[in-house]
C-alpha positions in Angstrom: 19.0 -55.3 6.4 16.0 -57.5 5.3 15.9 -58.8 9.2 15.9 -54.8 10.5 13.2 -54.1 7.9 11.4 -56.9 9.0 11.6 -56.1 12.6 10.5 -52.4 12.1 7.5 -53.8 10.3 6.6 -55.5 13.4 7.1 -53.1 15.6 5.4 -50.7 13.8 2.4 -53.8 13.6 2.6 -53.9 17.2 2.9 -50.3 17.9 -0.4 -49.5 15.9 -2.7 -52.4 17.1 -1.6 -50.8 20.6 -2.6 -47.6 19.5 -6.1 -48.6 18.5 -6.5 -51.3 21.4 -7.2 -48.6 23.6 -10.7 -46.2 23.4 -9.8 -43.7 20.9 -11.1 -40.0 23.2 -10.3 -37.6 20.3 -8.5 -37.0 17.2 -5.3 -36.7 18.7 -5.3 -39.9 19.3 -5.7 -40.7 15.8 -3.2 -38.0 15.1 -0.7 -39.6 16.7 -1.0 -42.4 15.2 -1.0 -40.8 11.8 2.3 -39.6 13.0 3.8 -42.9 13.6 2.6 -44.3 10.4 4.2 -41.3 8.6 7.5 -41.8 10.4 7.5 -45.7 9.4 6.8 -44.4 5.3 10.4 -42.9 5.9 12.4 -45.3 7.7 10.9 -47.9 5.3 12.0 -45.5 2.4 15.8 -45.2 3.7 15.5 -49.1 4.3 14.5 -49.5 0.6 17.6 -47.4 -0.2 20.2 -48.8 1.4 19.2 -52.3 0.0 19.1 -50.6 -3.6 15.4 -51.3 -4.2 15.9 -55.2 -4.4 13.4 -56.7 -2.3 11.6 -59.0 -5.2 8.7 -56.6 -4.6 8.0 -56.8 -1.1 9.4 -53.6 -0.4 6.8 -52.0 -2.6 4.2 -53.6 -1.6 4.5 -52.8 2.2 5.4 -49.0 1.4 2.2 -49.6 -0.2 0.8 -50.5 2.8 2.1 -48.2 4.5 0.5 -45.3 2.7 -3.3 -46.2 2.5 -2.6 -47.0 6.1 -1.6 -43.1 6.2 -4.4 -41.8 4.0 -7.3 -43.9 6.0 -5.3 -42.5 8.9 -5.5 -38.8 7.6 -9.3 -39.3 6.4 -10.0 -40.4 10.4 -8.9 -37.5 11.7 -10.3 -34.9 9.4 -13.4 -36.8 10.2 -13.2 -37.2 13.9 -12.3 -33.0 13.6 -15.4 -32.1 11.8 -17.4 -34.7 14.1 -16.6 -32.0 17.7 
């Protein structure tokens, strides 16, 4: 589970530098994104789950992660909306 975890996390790396590599045009962009990031919080919350929480801590820490990620995220495109 640790190795599916970990793989996720890299995707999810990769998907998200991908995102951003390219010229953001407008906040849909961005919301999209959001989206993903989202959508990772949740698989990452079942993975937690199903490997009761024992993760010495890393587990935590990348859900962690995983939601300023989402709040920056959500701040970018309630700024990028106002910005039009």
């Amino acid at each position: 589970m640790k190795k599916a975890m970990a793989i996720s996390a890299l995707g999810l790396a990769f998907v998200a530098g991908a995102a951003f590599a390219d010229k953001v045009r407008d906040w849909q962009d961005l919301e999209a994104v959001h989206h993903h990031v989202q959508e990772a919080i949740h698989e990452l919350e079942r993975a937690r789950a199903a490997n009761h929480y024992d993760m010495a801590g890393h587990g935590a820490k990348a859900e962690a992660h995983l939601r300023a990620a989402e709040h920056e995220l959500h701040e970018a495109v309630e700024s990028a909306k106002a910005a039009k």
